[in-house]
PLY file of the C-alpha trace (Angstrom):
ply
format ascii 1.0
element vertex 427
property float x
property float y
property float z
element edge 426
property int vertex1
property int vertex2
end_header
-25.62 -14.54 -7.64
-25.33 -11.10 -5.53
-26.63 -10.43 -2.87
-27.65 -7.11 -1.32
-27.89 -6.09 2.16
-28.65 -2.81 4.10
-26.41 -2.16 7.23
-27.32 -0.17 10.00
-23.99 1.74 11.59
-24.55 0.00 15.13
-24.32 -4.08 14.50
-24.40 -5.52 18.03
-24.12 -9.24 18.18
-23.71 -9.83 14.56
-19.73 -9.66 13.87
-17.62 -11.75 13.44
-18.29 -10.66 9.74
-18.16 -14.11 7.73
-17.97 -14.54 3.93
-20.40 -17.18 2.61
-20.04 -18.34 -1.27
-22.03 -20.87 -3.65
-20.76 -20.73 -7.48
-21.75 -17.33 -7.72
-20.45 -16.16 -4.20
-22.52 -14.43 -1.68
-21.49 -12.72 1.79
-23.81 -11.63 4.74
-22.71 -10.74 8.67
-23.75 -13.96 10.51
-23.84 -14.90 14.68
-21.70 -17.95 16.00
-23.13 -20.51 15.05
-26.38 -22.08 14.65
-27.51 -24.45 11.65
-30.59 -23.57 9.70
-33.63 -25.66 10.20
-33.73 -26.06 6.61
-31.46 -24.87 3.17
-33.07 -24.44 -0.31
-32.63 -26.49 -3.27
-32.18 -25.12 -6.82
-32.53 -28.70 -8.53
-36.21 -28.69 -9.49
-36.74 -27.82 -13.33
-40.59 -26.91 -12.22
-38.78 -23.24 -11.81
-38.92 -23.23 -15.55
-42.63 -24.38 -16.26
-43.57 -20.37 -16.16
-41.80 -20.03 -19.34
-43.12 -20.85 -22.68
-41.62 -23.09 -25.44
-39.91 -21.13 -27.53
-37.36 -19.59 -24.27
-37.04 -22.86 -23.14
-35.48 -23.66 -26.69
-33.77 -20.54 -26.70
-32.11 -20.38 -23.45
-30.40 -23.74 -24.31
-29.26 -22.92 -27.12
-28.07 -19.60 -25.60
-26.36 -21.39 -22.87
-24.71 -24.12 -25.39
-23.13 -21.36 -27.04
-21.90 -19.99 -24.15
-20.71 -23.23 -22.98
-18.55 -23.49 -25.85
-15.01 -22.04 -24.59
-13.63 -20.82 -28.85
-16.67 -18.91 -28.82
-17.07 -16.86 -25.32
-13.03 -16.41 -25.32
-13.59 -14.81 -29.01
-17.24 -13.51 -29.03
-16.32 -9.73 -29.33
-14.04 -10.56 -32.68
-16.61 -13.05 -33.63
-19.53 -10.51 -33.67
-17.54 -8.18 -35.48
-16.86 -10.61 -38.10
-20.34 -11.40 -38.34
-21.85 -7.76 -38.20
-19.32 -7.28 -41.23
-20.64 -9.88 -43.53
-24.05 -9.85 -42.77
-24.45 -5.95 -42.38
-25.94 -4.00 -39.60
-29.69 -4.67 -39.97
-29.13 -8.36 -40.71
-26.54 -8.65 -37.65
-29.78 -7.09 -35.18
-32.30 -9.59 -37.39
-30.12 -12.53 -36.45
-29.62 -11.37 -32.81
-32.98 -9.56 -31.57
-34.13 -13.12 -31.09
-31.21 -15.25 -29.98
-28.62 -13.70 -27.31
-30.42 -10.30 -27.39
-33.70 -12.01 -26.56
-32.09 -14.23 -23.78
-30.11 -11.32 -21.94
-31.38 -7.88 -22.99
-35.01 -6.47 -21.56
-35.67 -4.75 -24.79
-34.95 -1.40 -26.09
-38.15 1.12 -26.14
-39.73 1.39 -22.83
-42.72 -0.55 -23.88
-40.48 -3.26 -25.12
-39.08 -2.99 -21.50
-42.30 -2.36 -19.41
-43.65 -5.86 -21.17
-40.32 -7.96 -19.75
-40.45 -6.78 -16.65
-44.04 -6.78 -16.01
-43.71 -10.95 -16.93
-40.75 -10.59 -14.01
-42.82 -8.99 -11.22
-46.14 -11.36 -12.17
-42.89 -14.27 -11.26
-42.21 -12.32 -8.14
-39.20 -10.99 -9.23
-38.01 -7.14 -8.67
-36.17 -5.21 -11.86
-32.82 -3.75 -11.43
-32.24 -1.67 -14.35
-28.54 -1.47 -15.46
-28.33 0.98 -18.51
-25.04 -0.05 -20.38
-22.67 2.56 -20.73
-19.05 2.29 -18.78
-15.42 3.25 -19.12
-12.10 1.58 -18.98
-8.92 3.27 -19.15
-8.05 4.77 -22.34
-11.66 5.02 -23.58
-12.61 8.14 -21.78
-14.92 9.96 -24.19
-14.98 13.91 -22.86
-17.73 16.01 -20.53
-20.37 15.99 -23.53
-20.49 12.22 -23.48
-20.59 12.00 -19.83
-23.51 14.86 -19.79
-25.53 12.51 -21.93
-24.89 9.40 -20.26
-25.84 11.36 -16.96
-29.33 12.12 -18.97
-29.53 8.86 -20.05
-29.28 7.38 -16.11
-31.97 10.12 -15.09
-34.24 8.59 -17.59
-33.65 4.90 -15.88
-34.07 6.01 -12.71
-37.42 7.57 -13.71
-38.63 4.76 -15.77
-37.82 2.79 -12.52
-40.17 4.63 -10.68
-42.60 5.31 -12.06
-44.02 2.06 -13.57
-46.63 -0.30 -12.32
-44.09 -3.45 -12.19
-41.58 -1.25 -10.42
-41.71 -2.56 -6.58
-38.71 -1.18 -4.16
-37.13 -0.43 -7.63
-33.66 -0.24 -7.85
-30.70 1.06 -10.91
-27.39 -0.08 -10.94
-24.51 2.88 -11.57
-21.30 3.10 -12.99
-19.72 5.91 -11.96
-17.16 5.54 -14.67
-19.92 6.74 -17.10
-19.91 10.06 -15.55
-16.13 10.23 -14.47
-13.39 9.14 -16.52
-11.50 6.02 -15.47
-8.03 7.83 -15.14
-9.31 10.25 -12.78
-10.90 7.62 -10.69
-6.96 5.70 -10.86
-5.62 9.02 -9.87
-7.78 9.30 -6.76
-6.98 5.58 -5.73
-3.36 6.57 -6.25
-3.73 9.94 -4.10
-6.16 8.81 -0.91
-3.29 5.65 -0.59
-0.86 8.55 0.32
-3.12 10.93 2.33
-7.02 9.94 2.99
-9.24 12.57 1.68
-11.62 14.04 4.03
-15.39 12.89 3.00
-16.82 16.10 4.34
-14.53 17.55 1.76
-16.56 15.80 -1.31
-19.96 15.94 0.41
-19.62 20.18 -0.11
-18.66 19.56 -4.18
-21.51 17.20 -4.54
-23.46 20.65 -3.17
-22.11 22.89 -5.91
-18.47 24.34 -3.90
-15.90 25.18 -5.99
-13.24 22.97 -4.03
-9.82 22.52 -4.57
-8.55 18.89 -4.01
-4.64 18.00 -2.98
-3.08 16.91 -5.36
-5.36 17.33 -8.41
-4.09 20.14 -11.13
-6.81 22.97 -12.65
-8.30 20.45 -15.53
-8.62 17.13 -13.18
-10.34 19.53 -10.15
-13.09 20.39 -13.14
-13.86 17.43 -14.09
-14.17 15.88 -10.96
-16.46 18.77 -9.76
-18.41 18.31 -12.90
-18.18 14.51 -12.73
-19.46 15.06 -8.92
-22.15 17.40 -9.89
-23.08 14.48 -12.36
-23.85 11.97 -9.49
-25.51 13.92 -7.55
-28.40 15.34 -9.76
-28.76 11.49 -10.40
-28.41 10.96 -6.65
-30.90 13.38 -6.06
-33.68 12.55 -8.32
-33.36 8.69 -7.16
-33.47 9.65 -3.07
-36.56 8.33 -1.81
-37.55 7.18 -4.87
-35.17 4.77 -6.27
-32.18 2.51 -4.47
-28.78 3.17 -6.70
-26.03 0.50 -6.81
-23.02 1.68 -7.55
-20.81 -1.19 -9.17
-17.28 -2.07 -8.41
-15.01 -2.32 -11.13
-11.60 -2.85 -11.27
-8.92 -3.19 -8.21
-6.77 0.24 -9.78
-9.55 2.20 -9.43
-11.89 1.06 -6.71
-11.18 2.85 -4.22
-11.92 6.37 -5.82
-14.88 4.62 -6.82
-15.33 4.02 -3.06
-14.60 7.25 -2.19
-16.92 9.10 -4.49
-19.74 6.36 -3.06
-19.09 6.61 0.55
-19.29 10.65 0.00
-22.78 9.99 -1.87
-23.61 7.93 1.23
-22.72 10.67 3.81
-25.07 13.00 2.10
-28.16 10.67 1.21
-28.20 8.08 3.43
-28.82 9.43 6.84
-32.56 8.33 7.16
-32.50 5.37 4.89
-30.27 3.39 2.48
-30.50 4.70 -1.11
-27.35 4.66 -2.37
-25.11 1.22 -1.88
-21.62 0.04 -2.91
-20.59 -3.57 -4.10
-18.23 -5.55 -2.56
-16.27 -8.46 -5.09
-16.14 -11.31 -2.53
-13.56 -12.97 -4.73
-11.01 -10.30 -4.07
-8.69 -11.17 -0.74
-9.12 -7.57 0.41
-13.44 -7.77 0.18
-13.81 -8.79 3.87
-10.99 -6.13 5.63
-12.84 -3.06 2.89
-15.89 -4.50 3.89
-15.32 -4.24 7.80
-13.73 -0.25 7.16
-16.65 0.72 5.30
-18.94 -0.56 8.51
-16.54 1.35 10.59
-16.17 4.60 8.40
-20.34 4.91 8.26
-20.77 4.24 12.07
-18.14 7.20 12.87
-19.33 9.39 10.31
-23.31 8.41 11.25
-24.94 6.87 7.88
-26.45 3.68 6.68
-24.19 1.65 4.87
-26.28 -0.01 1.60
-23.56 -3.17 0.92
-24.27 -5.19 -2.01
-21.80 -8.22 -2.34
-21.28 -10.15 -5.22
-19.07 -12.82 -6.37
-17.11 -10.46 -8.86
-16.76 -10.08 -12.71
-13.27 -9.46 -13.73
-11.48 -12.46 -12.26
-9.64 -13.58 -15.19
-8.56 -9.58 -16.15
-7.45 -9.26 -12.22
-5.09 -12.17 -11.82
-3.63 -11.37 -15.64
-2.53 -7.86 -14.69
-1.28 -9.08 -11.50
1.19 -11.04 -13.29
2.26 -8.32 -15.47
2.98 -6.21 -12.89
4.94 -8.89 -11.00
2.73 -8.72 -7.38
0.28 -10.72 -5.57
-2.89 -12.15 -7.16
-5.89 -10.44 -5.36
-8.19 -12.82 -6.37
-9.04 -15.70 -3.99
-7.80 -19.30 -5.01
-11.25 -20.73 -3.96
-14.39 -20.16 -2.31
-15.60 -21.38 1.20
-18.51 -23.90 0.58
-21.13 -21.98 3.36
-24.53 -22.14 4.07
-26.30 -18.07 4.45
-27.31 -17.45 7.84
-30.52 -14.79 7.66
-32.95 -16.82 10.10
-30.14 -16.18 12.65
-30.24 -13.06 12.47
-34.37 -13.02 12.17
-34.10 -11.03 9.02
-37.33 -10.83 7.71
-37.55 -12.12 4.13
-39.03 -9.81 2.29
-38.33 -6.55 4.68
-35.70 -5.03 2.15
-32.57 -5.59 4.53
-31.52 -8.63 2.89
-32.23 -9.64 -0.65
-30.70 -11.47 -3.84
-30.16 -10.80 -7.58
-29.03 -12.28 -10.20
-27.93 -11.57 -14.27
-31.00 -11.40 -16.71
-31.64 -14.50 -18.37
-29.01 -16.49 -15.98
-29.84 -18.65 -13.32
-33.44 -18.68 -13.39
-33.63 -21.64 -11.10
-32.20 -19.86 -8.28
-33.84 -16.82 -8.94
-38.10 -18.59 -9.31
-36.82 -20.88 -6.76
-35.79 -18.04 -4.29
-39.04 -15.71 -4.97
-41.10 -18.99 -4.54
-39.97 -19.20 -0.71
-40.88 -15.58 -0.11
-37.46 -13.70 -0.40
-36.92 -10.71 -2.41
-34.88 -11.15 -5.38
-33.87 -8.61 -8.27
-32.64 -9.18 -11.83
-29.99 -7.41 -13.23
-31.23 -6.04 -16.22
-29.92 -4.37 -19.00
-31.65 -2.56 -22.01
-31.26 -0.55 -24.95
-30.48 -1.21 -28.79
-28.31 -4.07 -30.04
-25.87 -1.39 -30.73
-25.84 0.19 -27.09
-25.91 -2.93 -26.12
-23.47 -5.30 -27.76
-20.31 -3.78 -26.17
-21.94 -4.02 -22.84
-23.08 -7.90 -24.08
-19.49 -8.73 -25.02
-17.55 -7.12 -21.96
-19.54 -9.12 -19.34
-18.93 -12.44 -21.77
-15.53 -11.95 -21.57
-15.81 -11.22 -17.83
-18.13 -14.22 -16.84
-16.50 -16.64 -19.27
-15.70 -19.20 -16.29
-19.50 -18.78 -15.36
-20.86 -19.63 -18.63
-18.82 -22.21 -19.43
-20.10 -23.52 -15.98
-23.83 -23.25 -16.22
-24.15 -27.43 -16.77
-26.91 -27.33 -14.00
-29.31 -24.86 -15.19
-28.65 -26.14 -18.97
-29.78 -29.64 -16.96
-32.59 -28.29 -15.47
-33.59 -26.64 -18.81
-33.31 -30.28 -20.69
-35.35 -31.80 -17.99
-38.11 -29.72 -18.13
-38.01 -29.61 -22.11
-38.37 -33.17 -21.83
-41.62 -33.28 -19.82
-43.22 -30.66 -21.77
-42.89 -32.19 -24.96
-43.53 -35.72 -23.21
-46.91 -34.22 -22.15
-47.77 -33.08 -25.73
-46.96 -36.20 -27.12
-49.70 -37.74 -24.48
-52.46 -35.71 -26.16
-51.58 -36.17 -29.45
-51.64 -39.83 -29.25
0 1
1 2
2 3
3 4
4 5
5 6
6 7
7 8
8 9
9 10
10 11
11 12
12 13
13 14
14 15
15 16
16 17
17 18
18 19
19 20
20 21
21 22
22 23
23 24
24 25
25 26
26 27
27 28
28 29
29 30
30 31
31 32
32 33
33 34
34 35
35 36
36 37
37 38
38 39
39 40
40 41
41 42
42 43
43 44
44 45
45 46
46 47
47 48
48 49
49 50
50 51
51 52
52 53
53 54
54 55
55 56
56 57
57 58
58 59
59 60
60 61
61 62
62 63
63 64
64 65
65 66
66 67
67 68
68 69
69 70
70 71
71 72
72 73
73 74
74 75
75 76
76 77
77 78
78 79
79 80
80 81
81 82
82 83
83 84
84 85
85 86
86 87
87 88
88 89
89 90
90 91
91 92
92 93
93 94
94 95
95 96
96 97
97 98
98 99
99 100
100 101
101 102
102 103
103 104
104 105
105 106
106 107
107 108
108 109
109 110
110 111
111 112
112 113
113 114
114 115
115 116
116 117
117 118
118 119
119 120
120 121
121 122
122 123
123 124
124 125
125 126
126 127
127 128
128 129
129 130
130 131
131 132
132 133
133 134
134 135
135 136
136 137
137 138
138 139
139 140
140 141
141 142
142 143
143 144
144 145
145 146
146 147
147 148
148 149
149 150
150 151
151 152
152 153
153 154
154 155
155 156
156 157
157 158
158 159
159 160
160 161
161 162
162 163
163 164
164 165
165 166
166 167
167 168
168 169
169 170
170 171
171 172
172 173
173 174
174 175
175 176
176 177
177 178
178 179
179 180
180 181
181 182
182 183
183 184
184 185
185 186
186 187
187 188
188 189
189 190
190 191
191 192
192 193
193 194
194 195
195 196
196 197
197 198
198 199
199 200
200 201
201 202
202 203
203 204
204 205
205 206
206 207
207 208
208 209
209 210
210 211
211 212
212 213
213 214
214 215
215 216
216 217
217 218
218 219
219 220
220 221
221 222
222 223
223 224
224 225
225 226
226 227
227 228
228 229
229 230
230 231
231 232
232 233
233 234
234 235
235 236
236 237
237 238
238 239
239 240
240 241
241 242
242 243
243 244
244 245
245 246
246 247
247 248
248 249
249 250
250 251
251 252
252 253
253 254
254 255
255 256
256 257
257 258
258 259
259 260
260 261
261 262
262 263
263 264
264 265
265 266
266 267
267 268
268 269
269 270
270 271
271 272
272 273
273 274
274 275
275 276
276 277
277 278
278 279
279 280
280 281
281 282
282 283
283 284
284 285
285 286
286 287
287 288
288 289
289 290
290 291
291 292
292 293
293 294
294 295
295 296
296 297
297 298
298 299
299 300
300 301
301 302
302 303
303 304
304 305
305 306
306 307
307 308
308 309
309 310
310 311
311 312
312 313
313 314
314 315
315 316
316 317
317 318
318 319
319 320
320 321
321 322
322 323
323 324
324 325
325 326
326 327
327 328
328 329
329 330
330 331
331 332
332 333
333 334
334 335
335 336
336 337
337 338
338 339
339 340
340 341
341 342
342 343
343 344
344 345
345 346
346 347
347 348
348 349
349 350
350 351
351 352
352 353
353 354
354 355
355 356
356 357
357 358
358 359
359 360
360 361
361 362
362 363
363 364
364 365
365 366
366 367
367 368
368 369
369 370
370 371
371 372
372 373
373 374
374 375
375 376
376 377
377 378
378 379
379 380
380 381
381 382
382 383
383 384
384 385
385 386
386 387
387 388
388 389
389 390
390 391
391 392
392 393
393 394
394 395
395 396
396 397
397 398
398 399
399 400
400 401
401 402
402 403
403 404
404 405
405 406
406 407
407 408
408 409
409 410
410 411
411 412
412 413
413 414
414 415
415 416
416 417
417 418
418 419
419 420
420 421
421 422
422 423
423 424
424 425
425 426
């Protein structure tokens, strides 16, 4: 689970800032220290009685795929195989309705615009993620990035402007509009000398400015990468919240940069642009407190979405390799969330949850049942566009899938009653 929360620059009487975590870890600023008058359960399979048969039979099998540990650790290899043998059009027959199905919101926007209106008729809000991204050595050139930047207009305007679309919001990766070894350079270049934000807020506006440290080529790109985010920036302001991912700890913060520069230019009357926060990471809760200190001197809302973090197992292997700390936390403190402390209304947009497409339904139905405003991650597109993006987050979320006993539980549970209760009126 993730959750999202909009902070004002001026907290008075909230801080000490403390992290809170479940198995998918969350984080919110809390007061000293009252207990809730009540916490939520997510044990009740009745959460799955809004959906139909045939995805309650998919979603286990799904999820008993995914619980098998040969498969998730060699699903990318695995597909490939498969897609060989049974060619491309059989490889989308045999997946359209299985994992695609389960995790995917469809391709055309009809396709789409049917999924999600079934979320918002649940209560649920769509968070549309379009699945294109960058690691190093996969940068693809300005042409690619140009499209992709087309291709994120067209989510955030599909966001917007359809009847299921309520407080819409569109998740970004910035590495689809700026290659990943520019964003390493920056992280390597504001660690020796802190670049001025003022300084990016004027090339999001169309200067020609030279940055310290950057030759000819890398200053064009990242004005053109720049000029990128903010057409997307602009058509979502008022509109449509982006949230820009974190990725990995080499190139966060130039990811951070180029967010908190987006955030000094569009969110001075309201919060439409946010940056995550991996609450896993050792470093999340002293970034966390700078970024609350950097908006209130340079006067903007700080949009904070904290999540429990995807690239655990990637994070603690490179750390080894390189011979230096492991960022990632060892464990997670067992909390309870503290938002009637703070008298944060449910459903007023300040606070609210989200989860992956197709996982933890429980949570998610059980959530929206109690009045609070909860998104799903969701990603769309062909199985083509989407595989890569389908195998990366496998490979990411391994630990989690292999760890999803309780909603496979819940699942089984509810199964069982529903075919008990047709068994009642056939006999």
């Amino acid at each position: 689970m993730m959750l999202c929360s909009r902070l004002r620059p001026s907290l008075p009487g909230i801080l000490p800032l403390r992290l809170l975590g479940t198995t998918a870890s969350r984080a919110i600023a809390v007061k000293q220290p009252e207990v809730l008058s009540g916490t939520l359960a997510f044990e009740d399979p009745d959460a799955f009685r809004v959906k139909s048969l045939g995805e309650l039979l998919r979603a286990l099998g799904v999820f008993r795929l995914c619980s098998i540990p040969v498969l998730v650790n060699n699903c990318g290899k695995l597909m490939s195989l498969t897609r060989k043998v049974l060619g491309r059009r059989g490889f989308s027959l045999l997946l359209k309705p299985t994992v695609y199905a389960q995790f995917v919101a469809g391709e055309t926007e009809v396709e789409i615009s049917q999924s999600m209106g079934k979320m918002s008729f649940l209560g649920l809000r769509p968070m549309l993620a379009v699945p294109i991204e960058e690691d190093l050595g996969e940068s693809t050139g300005e042409k690619r990035y140009e499209e992709n930047m087309e291709t994120m207009l067209e989510c955030v305007r599909m966001s917007h402007c359809n009847a299921w679309s309520k407080d819409p919001m569109v998740q970004l990766k910035i590495t689809a509009l700026l290659s990943p070894e520019l964003c390493v350079k920056l992280t390597t270049l504001i660690a020796q000398q802190p670049y001025d934000l003022s300084l990016l807020v004027r090339a999001l506006d169309g200067e020609p400015i030279t940055f310290s440290g950057l030759d000819e080529k890398d200053t064009a790109h990242l004005l053109c990468g720049l000029r990128r985010l903010n057409k997307v920036a602009t058509a979502s302001e008022k509109k449509v919240r982006l949230l820009v991912d974190a990725e990995y700890t080499y190139m966060n913060p130039g990811l951070s940069l180029v967010t908190m520069a987006m955030m000094k230019k569009f969110n001075k009357d309201g919060v439409w642009i946010w940056n995550t926060y991996q609450c896993y990471l050792k470093e999340s809760r002293s970034l966390l407190l700078g970024a609350l200190r950097l908006s209130e001197s340079e006067g903007f809302c700080l949009g904070v979405k904290l999540v429990r973090g995807a690239y655990m197992d990637k994070e603690r292997r490179l750390a080894e390799e390189e011979a230096r700390e492991d960022p990632v936390h060892q464990s997670w403190e067992d909390t309870n969330d503290r938002m009637e402390e703070l008298d944060i209304d449910r459903d007023g947009g300040s606070v609210c949850f989200g989860q992956l497409f197709g996982m933890c339904d429980h949570v998610s139905l059980t959530l929206a049942k109690q009045g609070y405003a909860v998104y799903k991650s969701v990603p769309y597109g062909s199985v083509d566009d989407t595989l890569p993006y389908l195998v990366r987050r496998a490979e990411e979320n391994r630990t989690v899938l292999q760890g999803i006993r309780k909603e496979r539980d819940l699942l089984r549970k509810e199964l069982k009653q529903r075919l008990g209760l047709i068994l009642k009126r056939g006999s």
